[in-house]
GUNU-869186 format. One record per residue: x, y, z of N, C-alpha, C in turn; residue in one letter. Coordinates in steps of 0.05 Angstrom, whole numbers, padded with zeros to 5 digits, always signed. Layout:
REM GUNU-869186
XYZXYZXYZA;...
//
This chain:
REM GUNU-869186
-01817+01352-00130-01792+01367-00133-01789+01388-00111X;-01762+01389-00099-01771+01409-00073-01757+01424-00086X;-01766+01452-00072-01761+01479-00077-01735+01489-00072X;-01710+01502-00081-01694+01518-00072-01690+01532-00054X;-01677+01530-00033-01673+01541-00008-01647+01568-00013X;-01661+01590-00012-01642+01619-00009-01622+01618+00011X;-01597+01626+00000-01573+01618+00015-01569+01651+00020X;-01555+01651+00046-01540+01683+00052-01511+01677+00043X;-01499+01687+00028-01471+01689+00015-01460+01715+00007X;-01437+01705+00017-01415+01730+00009-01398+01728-00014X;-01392+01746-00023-01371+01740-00052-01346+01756-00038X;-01322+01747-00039-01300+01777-00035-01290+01778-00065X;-01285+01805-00076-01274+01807-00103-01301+01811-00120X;-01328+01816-00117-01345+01811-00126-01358+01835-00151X;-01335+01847-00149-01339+01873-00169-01309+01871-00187X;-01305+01843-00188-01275+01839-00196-01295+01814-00225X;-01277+01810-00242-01296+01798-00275-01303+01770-00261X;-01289+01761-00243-01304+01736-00244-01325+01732-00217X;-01312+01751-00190-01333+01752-00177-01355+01760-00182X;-01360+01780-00199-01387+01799-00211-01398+01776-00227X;-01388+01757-00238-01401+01741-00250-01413+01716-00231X;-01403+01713-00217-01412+01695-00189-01438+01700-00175X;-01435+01739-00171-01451+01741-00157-01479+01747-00175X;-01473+01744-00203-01496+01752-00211-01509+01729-00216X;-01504+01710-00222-01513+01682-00219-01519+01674-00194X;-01518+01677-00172-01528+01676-00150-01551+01691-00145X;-01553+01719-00153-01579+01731-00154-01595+01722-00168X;-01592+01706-00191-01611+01702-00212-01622+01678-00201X;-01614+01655-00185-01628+01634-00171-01631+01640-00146X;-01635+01668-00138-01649+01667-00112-01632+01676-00080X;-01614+01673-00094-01600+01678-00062-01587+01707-00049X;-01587+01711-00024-01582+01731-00025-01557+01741-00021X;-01547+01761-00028-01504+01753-00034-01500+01794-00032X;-01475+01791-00017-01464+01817-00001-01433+01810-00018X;-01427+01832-00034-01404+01831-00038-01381+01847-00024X;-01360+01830-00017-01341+01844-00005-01308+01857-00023X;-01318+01883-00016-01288+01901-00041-01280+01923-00024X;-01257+01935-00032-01251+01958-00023-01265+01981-00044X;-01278+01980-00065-01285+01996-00083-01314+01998-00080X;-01327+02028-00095-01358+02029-00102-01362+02005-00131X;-01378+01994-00130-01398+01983-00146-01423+01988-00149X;-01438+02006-00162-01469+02015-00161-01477+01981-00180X;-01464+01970-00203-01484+01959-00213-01491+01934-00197X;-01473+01934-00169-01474+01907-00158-01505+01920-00140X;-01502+01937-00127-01531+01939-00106-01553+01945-00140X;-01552+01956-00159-01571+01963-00174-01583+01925-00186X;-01559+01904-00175-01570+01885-00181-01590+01869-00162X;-01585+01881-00138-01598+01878-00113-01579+01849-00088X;-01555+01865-00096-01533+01853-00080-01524+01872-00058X;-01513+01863-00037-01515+01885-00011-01482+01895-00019X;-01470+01918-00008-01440+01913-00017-01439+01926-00002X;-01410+01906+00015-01391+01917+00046-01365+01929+00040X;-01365+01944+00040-01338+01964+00030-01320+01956+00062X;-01284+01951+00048-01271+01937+00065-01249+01927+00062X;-01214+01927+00076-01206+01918+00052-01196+01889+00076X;-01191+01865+00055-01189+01836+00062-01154+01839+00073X;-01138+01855+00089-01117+01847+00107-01133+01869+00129X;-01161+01877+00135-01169+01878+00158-01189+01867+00176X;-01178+01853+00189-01189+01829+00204-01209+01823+00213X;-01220+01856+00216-01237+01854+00234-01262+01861+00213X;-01262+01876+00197-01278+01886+00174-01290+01858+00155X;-01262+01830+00149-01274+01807+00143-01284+01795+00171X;-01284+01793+00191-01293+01780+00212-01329+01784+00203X;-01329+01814+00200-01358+01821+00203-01381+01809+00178X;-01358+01817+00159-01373+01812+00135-01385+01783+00132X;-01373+01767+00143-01374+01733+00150-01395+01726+00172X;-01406+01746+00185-01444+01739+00205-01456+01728+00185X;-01461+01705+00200-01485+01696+00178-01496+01692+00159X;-01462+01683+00147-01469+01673+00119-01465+01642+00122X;-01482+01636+00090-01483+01602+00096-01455+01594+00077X;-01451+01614+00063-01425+01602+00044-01409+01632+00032X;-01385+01632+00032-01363+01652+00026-01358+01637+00008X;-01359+01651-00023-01334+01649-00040-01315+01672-00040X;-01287+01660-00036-01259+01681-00036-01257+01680-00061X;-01255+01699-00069-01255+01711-00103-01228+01728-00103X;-01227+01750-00087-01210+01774-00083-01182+01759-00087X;-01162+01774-00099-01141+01766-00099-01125+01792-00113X;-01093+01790-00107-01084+01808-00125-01065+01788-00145X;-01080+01795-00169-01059+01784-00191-01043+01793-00202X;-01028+01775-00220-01006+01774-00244-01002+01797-00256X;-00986+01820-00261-00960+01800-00266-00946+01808-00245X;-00943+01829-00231-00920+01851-00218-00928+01869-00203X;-00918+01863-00181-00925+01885-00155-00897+01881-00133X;-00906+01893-00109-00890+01881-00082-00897+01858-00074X;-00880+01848-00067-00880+01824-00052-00899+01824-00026X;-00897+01851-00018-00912+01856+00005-00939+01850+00004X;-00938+01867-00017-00970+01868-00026-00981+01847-00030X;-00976+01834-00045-00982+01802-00054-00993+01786-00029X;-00970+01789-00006-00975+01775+00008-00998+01782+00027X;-01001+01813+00033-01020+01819+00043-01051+01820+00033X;-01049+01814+00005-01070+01813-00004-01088+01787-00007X;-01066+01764-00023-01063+01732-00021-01067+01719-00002X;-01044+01716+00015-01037+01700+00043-01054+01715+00075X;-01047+01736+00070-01067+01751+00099-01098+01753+00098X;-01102+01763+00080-01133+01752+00070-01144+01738+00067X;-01121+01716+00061-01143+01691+00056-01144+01683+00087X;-01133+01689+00100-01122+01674+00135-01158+01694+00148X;-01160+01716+00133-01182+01737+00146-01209+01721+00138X;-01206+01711+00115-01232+01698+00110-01233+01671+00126X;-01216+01658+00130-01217+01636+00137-01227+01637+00172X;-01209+01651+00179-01214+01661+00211-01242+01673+00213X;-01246+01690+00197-01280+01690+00198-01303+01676+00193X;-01297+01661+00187-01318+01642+00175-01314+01615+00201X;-01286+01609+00203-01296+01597+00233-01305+01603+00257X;-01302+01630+00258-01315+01648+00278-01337+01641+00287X;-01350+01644+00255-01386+01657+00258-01396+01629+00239X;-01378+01611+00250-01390+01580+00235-01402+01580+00207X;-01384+01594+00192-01402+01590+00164-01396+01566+00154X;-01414+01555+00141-01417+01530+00131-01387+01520+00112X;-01394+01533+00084-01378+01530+00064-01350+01549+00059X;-01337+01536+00041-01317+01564+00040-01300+01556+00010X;-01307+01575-00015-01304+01555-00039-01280+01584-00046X;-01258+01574-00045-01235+01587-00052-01223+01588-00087X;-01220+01610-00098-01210+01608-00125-01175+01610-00121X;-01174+01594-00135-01130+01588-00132-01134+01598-00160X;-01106+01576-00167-01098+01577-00199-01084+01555-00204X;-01080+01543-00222-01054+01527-00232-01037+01539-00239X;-01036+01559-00241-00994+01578-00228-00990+01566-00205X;-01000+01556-00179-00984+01545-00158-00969+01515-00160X;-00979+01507-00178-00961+01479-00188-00950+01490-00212X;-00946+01518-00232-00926+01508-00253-00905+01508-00244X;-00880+01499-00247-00856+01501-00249-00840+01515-00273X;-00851+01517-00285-00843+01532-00315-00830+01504-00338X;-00836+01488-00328-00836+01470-00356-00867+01466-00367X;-00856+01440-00383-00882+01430-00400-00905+01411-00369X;-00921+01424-00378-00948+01405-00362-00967+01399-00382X;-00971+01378-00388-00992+01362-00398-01011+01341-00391X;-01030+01347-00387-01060+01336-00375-01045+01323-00344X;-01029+01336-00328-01023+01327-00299-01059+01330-00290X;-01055+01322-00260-01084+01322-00244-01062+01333-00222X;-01092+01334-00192-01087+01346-00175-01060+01333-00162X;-01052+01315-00167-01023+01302-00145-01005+01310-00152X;-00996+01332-00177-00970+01349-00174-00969+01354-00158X;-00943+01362-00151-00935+01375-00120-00935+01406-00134X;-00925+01417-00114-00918+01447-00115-00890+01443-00122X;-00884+01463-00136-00861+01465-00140-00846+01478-00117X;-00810+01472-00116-00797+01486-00102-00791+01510-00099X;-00790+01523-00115-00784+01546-00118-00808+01561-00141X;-00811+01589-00137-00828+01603-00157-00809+01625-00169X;-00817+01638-00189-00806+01660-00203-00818+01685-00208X;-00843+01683-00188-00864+01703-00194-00877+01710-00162X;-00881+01725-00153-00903+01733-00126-00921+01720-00122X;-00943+01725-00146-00968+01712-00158-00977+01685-00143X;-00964+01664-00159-00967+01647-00154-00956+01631-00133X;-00931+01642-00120-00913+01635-00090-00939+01643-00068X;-00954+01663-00077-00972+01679-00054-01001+01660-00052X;-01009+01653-00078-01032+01640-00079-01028+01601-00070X;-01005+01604-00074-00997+01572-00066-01004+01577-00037X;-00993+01588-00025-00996+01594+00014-01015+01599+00025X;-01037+01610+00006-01056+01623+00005-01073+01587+00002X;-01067+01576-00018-01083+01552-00018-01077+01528-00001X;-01060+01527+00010-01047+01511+00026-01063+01517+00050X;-01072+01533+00065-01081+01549+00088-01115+01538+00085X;-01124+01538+00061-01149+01533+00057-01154+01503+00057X;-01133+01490+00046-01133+01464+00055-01134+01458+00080X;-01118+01466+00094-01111+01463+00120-01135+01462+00138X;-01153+01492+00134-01177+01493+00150-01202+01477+00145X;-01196+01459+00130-01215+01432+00130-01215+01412+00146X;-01184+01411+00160-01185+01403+00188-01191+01415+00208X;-01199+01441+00214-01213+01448+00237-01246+01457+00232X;-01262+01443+00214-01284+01435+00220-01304+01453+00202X;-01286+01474+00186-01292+01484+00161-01293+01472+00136X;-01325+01468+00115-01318+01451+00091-01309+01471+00076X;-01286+01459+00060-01269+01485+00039-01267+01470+00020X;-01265+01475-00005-01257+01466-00039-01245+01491-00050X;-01214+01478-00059-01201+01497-00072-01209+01499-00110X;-01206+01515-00120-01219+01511-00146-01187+01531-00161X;-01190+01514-00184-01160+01517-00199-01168+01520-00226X;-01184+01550-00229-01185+01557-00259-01170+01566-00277X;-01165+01552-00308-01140+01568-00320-01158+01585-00334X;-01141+01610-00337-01137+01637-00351-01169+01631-00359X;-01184+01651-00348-01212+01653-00355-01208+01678-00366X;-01229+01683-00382-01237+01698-00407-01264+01699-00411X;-01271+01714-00439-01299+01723-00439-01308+01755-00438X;-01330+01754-00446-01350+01778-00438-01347+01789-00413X;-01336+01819-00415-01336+01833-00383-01306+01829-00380X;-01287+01812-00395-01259+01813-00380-01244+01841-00379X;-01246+01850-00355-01219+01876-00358-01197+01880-00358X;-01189+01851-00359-01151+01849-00356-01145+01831-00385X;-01148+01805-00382-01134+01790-00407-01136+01807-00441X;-01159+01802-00441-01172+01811-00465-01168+01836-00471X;-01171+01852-00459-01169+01892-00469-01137+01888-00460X;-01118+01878-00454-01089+01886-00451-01076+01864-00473X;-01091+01855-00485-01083+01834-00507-01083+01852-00527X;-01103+01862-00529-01122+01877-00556-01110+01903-00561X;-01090+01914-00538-01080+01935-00542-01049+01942-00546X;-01041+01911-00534-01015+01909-00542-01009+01895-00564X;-01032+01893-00579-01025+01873-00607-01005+01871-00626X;-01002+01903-00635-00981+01909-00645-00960+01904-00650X;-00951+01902-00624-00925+01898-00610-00914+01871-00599X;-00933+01855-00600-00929+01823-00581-00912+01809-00608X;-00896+01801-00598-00890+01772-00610-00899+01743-00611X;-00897+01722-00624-00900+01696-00612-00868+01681-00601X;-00869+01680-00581-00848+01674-00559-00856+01642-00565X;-00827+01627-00577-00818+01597-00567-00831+01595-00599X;-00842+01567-00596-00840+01550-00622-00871+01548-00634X;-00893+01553-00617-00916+01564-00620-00924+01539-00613X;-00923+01519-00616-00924+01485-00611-00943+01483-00581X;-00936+01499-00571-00957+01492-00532-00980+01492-00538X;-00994+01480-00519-01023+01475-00514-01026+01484-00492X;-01048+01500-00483-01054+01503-00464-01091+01501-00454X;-01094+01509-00433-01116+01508-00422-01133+01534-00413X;-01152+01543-00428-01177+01569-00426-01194+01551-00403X;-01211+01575-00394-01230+01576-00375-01258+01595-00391X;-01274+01589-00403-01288+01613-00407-01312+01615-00381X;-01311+01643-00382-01328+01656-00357-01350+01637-00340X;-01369+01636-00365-01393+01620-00349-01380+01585-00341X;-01371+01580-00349-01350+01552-00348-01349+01551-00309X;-01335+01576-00301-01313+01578-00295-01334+01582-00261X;-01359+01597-00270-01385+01600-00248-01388+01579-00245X;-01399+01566-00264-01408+01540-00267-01407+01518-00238X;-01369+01516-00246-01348+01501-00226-01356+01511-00193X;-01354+01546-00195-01356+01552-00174-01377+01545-00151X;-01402+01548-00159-01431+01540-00153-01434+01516-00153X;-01427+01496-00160-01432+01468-00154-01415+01457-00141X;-01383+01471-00139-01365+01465-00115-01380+01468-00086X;-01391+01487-00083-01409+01496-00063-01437+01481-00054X;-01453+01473-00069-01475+01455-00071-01464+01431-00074X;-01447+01420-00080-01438+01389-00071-01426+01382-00048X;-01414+01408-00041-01394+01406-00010-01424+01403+00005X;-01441+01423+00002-01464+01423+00021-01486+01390+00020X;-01469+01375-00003-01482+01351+00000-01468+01335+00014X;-01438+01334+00007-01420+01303+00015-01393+01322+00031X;-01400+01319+00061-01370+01329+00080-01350+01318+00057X;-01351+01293+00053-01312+01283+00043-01297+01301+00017X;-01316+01316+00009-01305+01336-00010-01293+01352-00006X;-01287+01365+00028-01280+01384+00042-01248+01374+00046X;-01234+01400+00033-01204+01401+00032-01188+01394+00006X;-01205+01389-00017-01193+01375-00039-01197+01413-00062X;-01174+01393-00078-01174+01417-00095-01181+01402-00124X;-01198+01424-00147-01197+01413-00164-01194+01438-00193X;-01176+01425-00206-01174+01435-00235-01206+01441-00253X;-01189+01468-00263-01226+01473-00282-01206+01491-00303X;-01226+01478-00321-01224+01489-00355-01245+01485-00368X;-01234+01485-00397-01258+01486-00419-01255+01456-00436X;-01243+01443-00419-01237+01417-00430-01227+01413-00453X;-01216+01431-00466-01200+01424-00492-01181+01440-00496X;-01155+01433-00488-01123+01441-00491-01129+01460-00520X;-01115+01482-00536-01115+01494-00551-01090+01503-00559X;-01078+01515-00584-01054+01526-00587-01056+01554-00575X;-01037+01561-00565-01038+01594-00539-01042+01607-00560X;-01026+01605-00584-01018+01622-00603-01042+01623-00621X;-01061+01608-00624-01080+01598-00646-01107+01620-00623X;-01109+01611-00603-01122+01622-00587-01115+01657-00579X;-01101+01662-00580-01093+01693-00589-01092+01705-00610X;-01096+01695-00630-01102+01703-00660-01128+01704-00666X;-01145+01690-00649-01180+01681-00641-01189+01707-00630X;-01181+01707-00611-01191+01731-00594-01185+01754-00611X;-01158+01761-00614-01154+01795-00642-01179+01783-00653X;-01177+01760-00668-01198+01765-00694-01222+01778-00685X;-01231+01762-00661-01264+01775-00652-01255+01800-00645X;-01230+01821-00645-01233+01836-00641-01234+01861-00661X;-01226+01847-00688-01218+01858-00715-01195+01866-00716X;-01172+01853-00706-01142+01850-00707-01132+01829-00718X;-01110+01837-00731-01097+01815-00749-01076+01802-00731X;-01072+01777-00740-01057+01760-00727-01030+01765-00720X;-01012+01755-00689-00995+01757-00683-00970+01759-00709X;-00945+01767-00716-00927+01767-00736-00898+01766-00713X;-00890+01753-00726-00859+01764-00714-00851+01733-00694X;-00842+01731-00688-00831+01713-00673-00795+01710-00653X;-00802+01708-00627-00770+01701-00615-00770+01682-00606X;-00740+01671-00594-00745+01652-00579-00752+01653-00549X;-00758+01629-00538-00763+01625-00505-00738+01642-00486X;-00718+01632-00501-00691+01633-00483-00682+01660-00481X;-00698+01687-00507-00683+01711-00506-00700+01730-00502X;-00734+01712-00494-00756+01731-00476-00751+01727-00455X;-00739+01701-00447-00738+01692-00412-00712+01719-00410X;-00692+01716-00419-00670+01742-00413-00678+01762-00410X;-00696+01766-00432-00706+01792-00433-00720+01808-00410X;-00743+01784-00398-00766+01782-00380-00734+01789-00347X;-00717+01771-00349-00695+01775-00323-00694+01807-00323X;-00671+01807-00337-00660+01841-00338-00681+01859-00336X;-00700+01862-00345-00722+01878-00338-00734+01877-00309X;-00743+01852-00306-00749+01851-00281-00725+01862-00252X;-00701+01853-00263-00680+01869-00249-00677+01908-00246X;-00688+01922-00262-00695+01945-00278-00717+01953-00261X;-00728+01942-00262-00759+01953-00260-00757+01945-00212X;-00744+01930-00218-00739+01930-00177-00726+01944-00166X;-00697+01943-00181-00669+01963-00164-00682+01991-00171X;-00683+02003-00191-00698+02021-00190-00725+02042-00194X;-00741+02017-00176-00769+02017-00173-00785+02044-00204X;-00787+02029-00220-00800+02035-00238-00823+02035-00234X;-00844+02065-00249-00873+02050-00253-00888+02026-00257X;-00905+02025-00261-00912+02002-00284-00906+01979-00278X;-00914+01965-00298-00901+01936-00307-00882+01925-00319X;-00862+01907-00321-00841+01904-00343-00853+01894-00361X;-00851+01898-00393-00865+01891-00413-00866+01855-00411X;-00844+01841-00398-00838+01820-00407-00826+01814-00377X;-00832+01787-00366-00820+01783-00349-00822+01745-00346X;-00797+01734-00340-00792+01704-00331-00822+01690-00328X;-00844+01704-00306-00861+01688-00308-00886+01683-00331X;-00882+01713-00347-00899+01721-00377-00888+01700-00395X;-00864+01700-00397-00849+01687-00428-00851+01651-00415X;-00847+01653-00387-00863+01610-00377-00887+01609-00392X;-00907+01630-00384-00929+01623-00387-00939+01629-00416X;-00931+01635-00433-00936+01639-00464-00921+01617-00482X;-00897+01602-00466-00877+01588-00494-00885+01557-00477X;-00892+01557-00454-00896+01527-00455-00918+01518-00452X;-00929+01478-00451-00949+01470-00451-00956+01467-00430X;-00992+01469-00412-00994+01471-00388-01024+01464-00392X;-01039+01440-00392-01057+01432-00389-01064+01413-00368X;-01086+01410-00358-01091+01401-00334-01121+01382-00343X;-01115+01355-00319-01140+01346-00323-01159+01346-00302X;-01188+01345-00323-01207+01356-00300-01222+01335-00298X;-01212+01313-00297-01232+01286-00291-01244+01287-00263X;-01230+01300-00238-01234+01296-00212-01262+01317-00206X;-01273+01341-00219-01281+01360-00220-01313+01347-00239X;-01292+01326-00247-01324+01316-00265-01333+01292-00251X;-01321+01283-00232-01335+01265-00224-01340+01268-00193X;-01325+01296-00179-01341+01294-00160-01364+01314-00155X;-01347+01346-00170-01370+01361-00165-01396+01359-00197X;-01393+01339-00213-01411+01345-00237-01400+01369-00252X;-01372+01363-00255-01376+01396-00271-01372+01389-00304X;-01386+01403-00319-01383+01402-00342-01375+01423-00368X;-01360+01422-00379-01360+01454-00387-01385+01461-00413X;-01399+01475-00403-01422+01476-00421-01416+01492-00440X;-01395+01512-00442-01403+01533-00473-01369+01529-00474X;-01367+01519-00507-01351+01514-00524-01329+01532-00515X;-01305+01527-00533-01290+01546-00539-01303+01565-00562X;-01314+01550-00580-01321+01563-00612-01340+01588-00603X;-01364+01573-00591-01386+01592-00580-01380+01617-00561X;-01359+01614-00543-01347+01634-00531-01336+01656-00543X;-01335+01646-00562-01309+01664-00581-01338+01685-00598X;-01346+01662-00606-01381+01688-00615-01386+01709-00596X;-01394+01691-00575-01398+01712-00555-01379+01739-00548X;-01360+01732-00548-01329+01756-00543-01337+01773-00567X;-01343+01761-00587-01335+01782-00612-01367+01798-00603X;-01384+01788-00603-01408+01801-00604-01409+01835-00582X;-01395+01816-00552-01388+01846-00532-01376+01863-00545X;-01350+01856-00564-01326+01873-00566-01346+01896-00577X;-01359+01878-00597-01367+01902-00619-01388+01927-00603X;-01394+01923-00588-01408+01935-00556-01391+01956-00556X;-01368+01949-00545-01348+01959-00523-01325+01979-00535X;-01332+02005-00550-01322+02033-00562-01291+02028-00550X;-01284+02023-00524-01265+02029-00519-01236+02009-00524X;-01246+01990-00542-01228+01973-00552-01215+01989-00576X;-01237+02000-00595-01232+02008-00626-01208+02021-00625X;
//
């Protein structure tokens, strides 16, 4: 049996829930991994990870960070729900152009990009599609208009002699999440169930979601023809959104969603606000916006046959078991109560 060969890798986003989880699975088999953020992270060097402070629309700062690595995962991104347009793009589309340009620079081998399946919704029903959706024509959100361009670009550089795999995780969750989960748990109160409750959708749980990541990377480094394809990742089993948000309160000791509207007078709701919250640049977020009330009232599952048969991916921890695990952190985590 031969031995494991220590890889030099970079994470960008790596003090972000799912890069931190990347990179710590990378340390635990051996390799040695530099995360790239604009922020301090002590627990990332206390894990014995190098960290390049830096932010990804400066060119020259990712140029550097990209010496001599054997594999970049792009993690960094700015997400959902609401920002500038600007921003988005400079964070999304220019960044990802910074990693990419660096890594052909300084010949890095691999280059394993995290997307989303927001770049193919359209805001109807999707059920178990695969990768040959197109993109839709039009978007209704930053987010996903930014990460589509953003993934398109990474395709692209598989023709100039970079291996790249796009990876298309839905809504990951879990232990350590700082966004889904603690902004669920605190807006409970107040949420409705938007539409008919009827959708299915598609979870990612955390280790699932590494899983994908790491073997996208170790299969590219086996078979070039893998280079430029994108693939869907989940937990392999479609769920009710609504059934699955009543899951999560529970592990959090919250009682189930009550109340109910329809699709058609959150989507209004989600417009006019978002009109509100632009013309006269409001703080914050709009409670509700066109691309929140798509993504809660309809069905959006994806299949991951292509993911299983080229990179081996499997999703190893349940939905059920995940949900143990969530409840077990929460009860950890004072600042939920």
């Amino acid at each position: 049996m031969t031995s494991y060969a220590p890889q030099n890798i970079l994470v960008t986003g790596g003090g972000g829930f799912l890069g931190k989880a990347v990179v710590t699975r990378l340390l635990a088999r051996g390799d040695r991994v530099a995360s790239f953020s604009r922020g301090k992270y002590p627990e990332l060097v206390e894990m014995g990870a190098e960290e390049v402070r830096g932010d990804l629309c400066d060119g020259k700062a990712v140029e550097r960070a990209c010496i001599g690595r054997d594999v970049v995962f792009h993690v960094a991104a700015k997400p959902p729900p609401w920002g500038r347009y600007q921003d988005y793009v400079d964070t999304n589309v220019t960044g990802t152009e910074n990693v990419i340009a660096g890594c052909l620079k300084h010949r890095v081998g691999r280059l394993i990009y995290t997307s989303t399946p927001s770049v193919v919704f359209d805001g109807s029903d999707m059920a178990g599609v695969d990768e040959s959706v197109p993109y839709p024509a039009v978007y209704n959100a930053h987010y996903p208009a930014t990460k589509a361009l953003a993934e398109k670009r990474v395709v692209k550089a598989a023709q100039s002699g970079l291996r790249t795999v796009a990876l298309r995780p839905h809504q990951i969750w879990g232990p350590g999440d700082p966004h889904f989960v603690p902004r669920l748990i605190a807006r409970a109160r107040r949420l409705k169930r938007i539409g008919d409750s009827t959708n299915r959708v598609d979870t990612t749980y955390i280790d699932n979601a590494v899983d994908a990541h790491l073997l996208a990377a170790d299969r590219l480094s086996e078979n070039a023809a893998l280079s430029g394809k994108i693939y869907f990742i989940s937990d392999g089993n479609p769920v009710s959104l609504w059934e699955m948000i009543d899951a999560i309160l529970a592990a959090a000791g919250k009682p189930p969603i009550e109340g109910t509207i329809s699709f058609s007078t959150a989507r209004a709701i989600g417009a006019v606000m978002e009109f509100f919250f632009r013309v006269f640049r409001l703080p914050g977020e709009p409670p509700m916006t066109r691309f929140l009330a798509d993504a809660v009232a309809k069905t959006h599952w994806f299949n991951i046959d292509a993911a299983r048969k080229d990179l081996g991916y499997t999703p190893k921890v349940s939905i059920q078991v995940g949900l143990v695990r969530l409840e077990s952190w929460l009860r950890e985590e004072t600042r939920f109560s």
